[in-house]
C-alpha atoms as a printed R data frame, in Angstrom:
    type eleno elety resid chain resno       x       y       z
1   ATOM     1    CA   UNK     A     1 100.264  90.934  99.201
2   ATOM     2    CA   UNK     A     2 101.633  87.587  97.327
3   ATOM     3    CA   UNK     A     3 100.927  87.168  93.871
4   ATOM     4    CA   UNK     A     4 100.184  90.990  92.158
5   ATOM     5    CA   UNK     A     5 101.806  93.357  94.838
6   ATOM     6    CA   UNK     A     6 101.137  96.697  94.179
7   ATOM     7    CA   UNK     A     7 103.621  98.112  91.758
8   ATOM     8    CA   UNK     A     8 105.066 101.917  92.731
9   ATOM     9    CA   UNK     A     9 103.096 104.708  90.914
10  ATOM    10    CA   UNK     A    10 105.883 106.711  89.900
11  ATOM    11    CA   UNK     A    11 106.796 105.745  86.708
12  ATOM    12    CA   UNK     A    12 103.611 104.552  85.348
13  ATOM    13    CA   UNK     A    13 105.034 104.491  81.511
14  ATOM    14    CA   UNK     A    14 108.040 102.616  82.291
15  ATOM    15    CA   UNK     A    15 105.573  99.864  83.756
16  ATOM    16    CA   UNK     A    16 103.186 100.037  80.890
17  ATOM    17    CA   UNK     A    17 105.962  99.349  78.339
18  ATOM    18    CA   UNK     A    18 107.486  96.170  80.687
19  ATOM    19    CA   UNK     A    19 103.944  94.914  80.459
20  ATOM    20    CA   UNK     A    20 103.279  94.953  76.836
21  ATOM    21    CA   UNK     A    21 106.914  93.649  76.245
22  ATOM    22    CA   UNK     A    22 106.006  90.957  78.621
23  ATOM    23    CA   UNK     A    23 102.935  90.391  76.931
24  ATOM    24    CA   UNK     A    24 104.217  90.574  73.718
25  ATOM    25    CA   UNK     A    25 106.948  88.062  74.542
26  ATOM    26    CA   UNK     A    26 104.546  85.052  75.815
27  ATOM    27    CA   UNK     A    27 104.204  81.658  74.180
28  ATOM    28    CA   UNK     A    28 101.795  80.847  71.419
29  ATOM    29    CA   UNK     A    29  98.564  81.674  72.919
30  ATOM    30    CA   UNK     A    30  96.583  78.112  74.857
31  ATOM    31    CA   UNK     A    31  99.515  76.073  74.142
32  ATOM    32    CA   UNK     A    32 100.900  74.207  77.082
33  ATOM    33    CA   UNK     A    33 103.839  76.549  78.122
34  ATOM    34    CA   UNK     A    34 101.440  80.381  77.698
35  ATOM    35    CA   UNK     A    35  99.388  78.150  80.758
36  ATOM    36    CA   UNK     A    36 102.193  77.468  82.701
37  ATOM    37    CA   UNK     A    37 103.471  81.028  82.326
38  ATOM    38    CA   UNK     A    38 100.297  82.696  83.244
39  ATOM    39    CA   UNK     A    39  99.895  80.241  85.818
40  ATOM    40    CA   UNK     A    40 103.970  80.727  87.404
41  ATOM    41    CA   UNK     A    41 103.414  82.065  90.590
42  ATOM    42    CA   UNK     A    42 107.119  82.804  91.611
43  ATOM    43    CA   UNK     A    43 108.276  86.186  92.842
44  ATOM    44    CA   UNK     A    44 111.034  87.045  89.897
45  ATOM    45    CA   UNK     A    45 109.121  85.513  87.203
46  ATOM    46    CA   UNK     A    46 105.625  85.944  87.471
47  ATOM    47    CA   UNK     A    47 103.011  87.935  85.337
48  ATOM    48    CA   UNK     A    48 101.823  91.162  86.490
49  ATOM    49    CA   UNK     A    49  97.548  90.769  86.825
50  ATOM    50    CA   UNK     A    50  97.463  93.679  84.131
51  ATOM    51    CA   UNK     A    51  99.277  91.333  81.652
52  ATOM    52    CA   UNK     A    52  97.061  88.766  82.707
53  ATOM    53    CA   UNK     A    53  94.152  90.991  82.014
54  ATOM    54    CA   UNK     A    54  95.606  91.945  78.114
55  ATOM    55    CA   UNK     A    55  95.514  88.124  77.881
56  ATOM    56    CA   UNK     A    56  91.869  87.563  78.473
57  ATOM    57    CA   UNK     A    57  90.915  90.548  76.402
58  ATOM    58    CA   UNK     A    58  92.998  89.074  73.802
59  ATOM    59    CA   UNK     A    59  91.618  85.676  74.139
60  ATOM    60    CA   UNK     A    60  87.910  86.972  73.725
61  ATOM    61    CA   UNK     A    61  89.153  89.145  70.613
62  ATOM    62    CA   UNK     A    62  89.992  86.130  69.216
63  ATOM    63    CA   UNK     A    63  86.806  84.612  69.778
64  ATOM    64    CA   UNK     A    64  88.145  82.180  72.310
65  ATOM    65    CA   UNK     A    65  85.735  83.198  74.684
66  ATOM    66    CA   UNK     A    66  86.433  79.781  76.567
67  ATOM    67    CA   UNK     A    67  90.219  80.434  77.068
68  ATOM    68    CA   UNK     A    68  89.295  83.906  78.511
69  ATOM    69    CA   UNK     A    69  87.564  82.574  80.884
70  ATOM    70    CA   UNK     A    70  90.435  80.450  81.703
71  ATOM    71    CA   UNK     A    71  92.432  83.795  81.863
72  ATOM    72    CA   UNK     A    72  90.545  85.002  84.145
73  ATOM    73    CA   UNK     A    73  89.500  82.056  86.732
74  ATOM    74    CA   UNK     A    74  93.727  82.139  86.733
75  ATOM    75    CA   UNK     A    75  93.425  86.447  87.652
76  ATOM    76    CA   UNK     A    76  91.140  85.641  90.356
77  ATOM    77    CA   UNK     A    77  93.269  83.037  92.393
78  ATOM    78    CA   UNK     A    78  96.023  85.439  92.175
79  ATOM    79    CA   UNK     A    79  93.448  88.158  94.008
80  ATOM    80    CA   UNK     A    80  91.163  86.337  95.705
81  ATOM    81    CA   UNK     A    81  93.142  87.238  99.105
82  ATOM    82    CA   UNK     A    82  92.954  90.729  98.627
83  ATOM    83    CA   UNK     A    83  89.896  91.205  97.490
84  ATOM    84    CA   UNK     A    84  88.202  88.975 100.167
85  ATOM    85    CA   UNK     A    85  89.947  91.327 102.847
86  ATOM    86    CA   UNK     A    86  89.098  94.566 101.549
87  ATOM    87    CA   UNK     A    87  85.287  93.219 101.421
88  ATOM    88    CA   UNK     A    88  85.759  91.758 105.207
89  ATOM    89    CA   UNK     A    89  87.262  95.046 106.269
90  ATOM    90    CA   UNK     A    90  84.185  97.118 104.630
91  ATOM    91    CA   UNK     A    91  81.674  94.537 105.798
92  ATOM    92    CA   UNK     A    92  79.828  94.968 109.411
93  ATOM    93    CA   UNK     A    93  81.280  92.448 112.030
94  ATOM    94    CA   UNK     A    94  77.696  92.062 112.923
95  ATOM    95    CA   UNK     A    95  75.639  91.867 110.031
96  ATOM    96    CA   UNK     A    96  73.512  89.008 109.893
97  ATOM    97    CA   UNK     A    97  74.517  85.785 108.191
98  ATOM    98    CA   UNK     A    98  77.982  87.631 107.668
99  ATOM    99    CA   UNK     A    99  80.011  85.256 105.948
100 ATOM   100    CA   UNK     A   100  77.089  84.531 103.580
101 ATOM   101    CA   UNK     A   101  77.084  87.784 102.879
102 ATOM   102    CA   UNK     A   102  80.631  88.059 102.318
103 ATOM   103    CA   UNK     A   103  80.289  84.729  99.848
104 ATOM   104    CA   UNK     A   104  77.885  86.656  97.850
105 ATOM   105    CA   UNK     A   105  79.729  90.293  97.492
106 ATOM   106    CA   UNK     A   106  82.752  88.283  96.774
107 ATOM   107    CA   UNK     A   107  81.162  86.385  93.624
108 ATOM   108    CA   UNK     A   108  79.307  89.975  92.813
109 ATOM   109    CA   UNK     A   109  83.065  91.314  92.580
110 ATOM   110    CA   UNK     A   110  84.517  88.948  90.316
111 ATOM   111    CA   UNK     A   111  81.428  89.499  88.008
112 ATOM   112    CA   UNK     A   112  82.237  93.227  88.194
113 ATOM   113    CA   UNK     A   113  85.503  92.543  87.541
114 ATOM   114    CA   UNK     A   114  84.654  90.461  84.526
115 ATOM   115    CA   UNK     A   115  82.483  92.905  83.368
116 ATOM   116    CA   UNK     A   116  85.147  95.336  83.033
117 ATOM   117    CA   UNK     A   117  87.291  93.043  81.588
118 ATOM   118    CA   UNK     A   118  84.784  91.976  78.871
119 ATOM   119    CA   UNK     A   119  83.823  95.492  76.649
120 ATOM   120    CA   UNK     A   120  86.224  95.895  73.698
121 ATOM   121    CA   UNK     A   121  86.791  99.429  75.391
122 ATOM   122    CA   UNK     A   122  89.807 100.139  76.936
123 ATOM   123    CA   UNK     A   123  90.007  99.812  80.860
124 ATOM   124    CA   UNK     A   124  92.149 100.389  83.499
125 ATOM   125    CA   UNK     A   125  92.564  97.485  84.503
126 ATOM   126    CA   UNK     A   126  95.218  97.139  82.147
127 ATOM   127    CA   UNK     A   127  97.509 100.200  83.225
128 ATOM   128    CA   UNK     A   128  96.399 100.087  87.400
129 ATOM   129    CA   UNK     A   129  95.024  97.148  88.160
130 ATOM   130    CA   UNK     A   130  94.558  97.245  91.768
131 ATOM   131    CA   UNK     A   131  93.315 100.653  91.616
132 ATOM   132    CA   UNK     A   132  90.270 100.004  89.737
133 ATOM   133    CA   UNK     A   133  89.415  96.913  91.366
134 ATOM   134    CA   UNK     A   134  89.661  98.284  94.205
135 ATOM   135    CA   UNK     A   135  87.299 100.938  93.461
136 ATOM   136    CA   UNK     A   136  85.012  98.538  91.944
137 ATOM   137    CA   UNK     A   137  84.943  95.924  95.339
138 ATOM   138    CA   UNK     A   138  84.110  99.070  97.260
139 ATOM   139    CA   UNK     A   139  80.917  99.981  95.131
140 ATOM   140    CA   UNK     A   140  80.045  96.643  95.095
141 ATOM   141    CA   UNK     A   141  80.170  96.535  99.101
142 ATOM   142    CA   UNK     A   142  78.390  99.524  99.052
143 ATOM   143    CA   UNK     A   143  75.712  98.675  96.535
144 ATOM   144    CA   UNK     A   144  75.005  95.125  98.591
145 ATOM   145    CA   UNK     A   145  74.826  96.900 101.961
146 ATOM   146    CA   UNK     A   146  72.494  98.919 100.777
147 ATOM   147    CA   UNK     A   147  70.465  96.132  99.334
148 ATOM   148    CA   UNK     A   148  70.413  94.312 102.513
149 ATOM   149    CA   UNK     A   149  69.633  97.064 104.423
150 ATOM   150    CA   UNK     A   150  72.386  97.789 106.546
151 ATOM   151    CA   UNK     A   151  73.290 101.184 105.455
152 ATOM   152    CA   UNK     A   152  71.271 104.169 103.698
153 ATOM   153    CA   UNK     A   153  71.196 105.145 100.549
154 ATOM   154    CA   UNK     A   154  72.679 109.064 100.765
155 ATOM   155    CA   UNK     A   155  70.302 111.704 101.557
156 ATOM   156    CA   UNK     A   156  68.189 108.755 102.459
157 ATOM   157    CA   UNK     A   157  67.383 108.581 106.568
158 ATOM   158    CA   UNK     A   158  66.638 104.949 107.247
159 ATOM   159    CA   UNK     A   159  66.799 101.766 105.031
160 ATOM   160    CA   UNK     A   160  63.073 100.486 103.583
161 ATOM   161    CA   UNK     A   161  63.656  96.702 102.438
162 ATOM   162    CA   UNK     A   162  63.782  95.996 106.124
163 ATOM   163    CA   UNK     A   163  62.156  97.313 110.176
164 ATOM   164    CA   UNK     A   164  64.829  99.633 111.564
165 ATOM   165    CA   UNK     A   165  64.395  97.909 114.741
166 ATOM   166    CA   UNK     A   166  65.495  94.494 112.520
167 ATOM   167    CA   UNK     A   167  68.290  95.965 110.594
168 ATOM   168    CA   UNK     A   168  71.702  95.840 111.804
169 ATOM   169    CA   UNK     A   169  72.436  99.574 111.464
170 ATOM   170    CA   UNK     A   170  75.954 101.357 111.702
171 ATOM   171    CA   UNK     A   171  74.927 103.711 113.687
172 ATOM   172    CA   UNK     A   172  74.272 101.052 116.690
173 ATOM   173    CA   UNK     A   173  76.854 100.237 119.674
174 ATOM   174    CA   UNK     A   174  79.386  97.335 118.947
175 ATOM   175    CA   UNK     A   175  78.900  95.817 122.124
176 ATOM   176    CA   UNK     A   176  76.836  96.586 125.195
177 ATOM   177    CA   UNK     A   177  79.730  97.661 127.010
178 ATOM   178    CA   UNK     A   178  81.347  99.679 123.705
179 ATOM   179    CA   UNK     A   179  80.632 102.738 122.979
180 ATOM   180    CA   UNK     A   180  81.906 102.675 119.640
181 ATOM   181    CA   UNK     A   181  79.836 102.328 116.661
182 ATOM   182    CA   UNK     A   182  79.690  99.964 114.339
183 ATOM   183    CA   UNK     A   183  81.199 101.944 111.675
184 ATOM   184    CA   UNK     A   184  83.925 102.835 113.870
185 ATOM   185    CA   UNK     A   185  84.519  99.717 115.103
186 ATOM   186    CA   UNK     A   186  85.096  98.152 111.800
187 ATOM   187    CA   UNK     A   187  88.693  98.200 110.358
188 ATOM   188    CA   UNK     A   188  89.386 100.971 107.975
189 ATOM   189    CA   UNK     A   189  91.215  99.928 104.824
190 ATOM   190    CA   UNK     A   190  92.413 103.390 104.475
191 ATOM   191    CA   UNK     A   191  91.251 106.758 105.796
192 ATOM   192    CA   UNK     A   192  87.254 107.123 106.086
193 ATOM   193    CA   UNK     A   193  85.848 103.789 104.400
194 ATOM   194    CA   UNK     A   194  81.899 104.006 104.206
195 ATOM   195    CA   UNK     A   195  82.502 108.004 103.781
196 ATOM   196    CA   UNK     A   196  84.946 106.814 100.624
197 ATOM   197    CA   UNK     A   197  82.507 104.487  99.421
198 ATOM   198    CA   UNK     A   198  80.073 107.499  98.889
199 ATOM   199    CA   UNK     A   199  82.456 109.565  97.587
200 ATOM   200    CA   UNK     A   200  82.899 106.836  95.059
201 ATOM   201    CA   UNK     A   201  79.426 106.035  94.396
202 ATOM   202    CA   UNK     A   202  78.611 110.331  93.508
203 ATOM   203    CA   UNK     A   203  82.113 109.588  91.313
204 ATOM   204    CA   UNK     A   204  80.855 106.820  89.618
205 ATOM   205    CA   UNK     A   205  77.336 108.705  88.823
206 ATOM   206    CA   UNK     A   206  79.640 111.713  87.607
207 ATOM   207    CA   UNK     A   207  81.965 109.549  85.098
208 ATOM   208    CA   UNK     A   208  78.155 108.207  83.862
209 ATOM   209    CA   UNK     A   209  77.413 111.377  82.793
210 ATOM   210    CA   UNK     A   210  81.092 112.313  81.014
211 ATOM   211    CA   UNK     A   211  82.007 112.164  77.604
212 ATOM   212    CA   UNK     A   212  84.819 109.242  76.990
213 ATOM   213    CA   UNK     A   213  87.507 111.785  77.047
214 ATOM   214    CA   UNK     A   214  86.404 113.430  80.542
215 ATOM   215    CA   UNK     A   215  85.945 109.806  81.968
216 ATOM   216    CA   UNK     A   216  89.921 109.366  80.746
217 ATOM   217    CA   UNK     A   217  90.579 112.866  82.868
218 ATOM   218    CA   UNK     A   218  88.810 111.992  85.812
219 ATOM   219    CA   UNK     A   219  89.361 108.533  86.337
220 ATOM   220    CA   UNK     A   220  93.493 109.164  85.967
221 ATOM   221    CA   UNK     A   221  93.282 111.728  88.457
222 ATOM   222    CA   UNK     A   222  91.657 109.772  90.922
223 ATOM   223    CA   UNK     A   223  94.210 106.528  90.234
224 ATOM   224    CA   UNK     A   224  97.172 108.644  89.639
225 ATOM   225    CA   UNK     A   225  98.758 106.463  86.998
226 ATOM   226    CA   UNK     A   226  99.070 108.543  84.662
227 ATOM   227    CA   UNK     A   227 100.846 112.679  85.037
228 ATOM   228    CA   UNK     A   228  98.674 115.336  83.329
229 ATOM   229    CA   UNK     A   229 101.269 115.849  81.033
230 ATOM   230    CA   UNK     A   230 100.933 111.824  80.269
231 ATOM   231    CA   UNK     A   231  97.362 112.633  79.689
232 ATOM   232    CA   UNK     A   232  98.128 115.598  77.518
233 ATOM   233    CA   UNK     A   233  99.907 113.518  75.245
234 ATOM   234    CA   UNK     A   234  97.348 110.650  75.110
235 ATOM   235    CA   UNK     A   235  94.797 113.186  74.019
236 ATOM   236    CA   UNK     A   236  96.667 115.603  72.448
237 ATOM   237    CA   UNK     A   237  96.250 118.776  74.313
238 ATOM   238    CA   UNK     A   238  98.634 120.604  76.704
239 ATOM   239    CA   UNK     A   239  99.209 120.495  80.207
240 ATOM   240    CA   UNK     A   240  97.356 123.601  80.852
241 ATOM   241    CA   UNK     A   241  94.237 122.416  79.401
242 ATOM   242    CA   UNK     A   242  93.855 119.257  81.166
243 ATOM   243    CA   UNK     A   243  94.473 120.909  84.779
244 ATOM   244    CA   UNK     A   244  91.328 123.577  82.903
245 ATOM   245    CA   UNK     A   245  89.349 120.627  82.070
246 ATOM   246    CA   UNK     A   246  90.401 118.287  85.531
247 ATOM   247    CA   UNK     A   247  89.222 121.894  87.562
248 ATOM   248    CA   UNK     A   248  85.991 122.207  85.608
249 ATOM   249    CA   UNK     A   249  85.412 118.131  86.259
250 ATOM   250    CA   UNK     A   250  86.197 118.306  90.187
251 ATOM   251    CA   UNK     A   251  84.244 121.945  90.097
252 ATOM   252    CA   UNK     A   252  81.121 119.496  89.163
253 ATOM   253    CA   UNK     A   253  82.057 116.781  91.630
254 ATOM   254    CA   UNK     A   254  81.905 118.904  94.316
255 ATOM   255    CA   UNK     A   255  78.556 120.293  93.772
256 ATOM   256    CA   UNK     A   256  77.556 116.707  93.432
257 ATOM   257    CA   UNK     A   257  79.237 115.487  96.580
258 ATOM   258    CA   UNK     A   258  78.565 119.007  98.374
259 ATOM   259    CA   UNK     A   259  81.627 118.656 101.166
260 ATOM   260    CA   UNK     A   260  83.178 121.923 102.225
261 ATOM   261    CA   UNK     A   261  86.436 122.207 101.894
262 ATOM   262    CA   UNK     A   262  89.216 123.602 104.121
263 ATOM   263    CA   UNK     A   263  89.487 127.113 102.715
264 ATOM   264    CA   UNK     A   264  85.383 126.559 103.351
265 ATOM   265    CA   UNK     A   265  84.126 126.652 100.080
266 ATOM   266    CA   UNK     A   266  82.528 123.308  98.955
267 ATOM   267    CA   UNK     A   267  83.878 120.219  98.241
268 ATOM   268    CA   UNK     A   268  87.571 119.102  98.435
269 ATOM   269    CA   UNK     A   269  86.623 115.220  97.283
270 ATOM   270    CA   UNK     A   270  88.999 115.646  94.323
271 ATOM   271    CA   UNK     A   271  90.467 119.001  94.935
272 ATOM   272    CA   UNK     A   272  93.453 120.132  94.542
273 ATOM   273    CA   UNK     A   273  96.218 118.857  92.174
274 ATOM   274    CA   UNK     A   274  98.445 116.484  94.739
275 ATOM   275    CA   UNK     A   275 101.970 115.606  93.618
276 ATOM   276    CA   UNK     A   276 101.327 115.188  89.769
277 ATOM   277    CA   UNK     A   277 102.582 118.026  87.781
């Protein structure tokens, strides 16, 4: 993917230190050589985006809110690419004015981004980068379609801001001589895309409605970078009772997202414990 390839999942820590060492280890912060290292663009020597996110945050800790920015508008060339085709990919092939409204959810991402850059909080963004923004590009899809009428709110039969017989529904041929849908016409960025964008819309509600430590839980399970014995450690408990507490969180998800599982009880959104110990 060019600048900010996905890094391998496995050993999450050992990635986590290399990026604080690297960030640790960059020139004096907005002289001329930190821009030209945040800037370097070559394959052995660049930054990795999470780096580049520390930086911002840094910048707007030190009240250098205008160097941040600079940061940033650097983070975003680097992603731009990506981004743009996970939002054409999720994006109708036939909704009207399409690459308008591809312009728009594209600048509606970057402020999402931003926005999670921003908060003095920690964020994920700085241990999985493409995993959260990711997950943020496909709410924001989600949320704009929605806006514009093109898909339904859940639970929610037809869209209201505009005529059915005017709104470019999913649910319609691609072609006259396709029987396809829409929504299975359009490219899938991996597995079920507009059912994953509801899964991660009843997600996001859930997280909402956590405490910051069950946010930590659920939001590493669903990125994987981080083991549960990793998150043990970070929050001081034992193995056993974050797999208690990631059971009672995906126990709740499930009655949100109400999808039967295989064994046919309900929900397997987040079941199950994959290949993390």
């Amino acid at each position: 993917m060019g600048d900010g390839d996905h890094p391998s999942r496995s050993e999450p820590n050992e990635r986590n230190a290399a990026n604080e060492a690297a960030f640790q280890n960059l020139p004096a912060a907005g002289t001329p050589t930190y821009w030209e290292r945040l800037q370097d663009t070559a394959p052995g020597s660049r930054l990795a985006l999470e780096v580049l996110v520390m930086c911002a945050r840094e910048r707007l800790a030190a009240g250098r809110d205008d160097q941040a920015k600079r940061v940033f508008e650097i983070l975003l060339i680097k992603v731009q690419g990506t981004i743009e085709g996970w939002i054409g990919q999720l994006t109708p092939r036939n909704a009207r004015d399409r690459m308008r409204l591809i312009e728009d959810i594209k600048q509606e991402v970057a402020a999402a981004l931003w926005q999670e850059v921003a908060p003095p909080a920690p964020t994920f963004l700085t241990e999985g980068f493409w995993h959260k923004a990711r997950l943020l590009t496909m709410n924001t899809v989600e949320q704009r379609l929605i806006a514009e009428g093109v898909k339904t709110r859940k639970d929610v039969e037809r869209p209201t801001r505009v005529p059915q017989s005017q709104s470019d529904s999913l649910d319609q041929p691609s072609g006259p001589e396709e029987s396809r849908t829409l929504a299975e016409s359009v490219a899938d960025p991996g597995g079920d895309a507009y059912s994953l964008i509801e899964l991660i819309s009843d997600i996001k509600a859930l997280l909402a409605d956590l405490p910051p430590e069950g946010r930590l839980l659920l939001e590493n399970e669903i990125t994987g970078e981080l083991t549960q014995r990793e998150m043990g450690e970070r929050l001081g408990i034992t193995d056993r009772a974050v797999r208690m507490r990631l059971e009672a969180l995906r126990v709740r998800l499930r009655a949100r997202y109400h999808a039967p599982d295989s064994s046919g009880g309900e929900g397997g959104a987040a079941s199950g414990e994959g290949s993390r110990p």
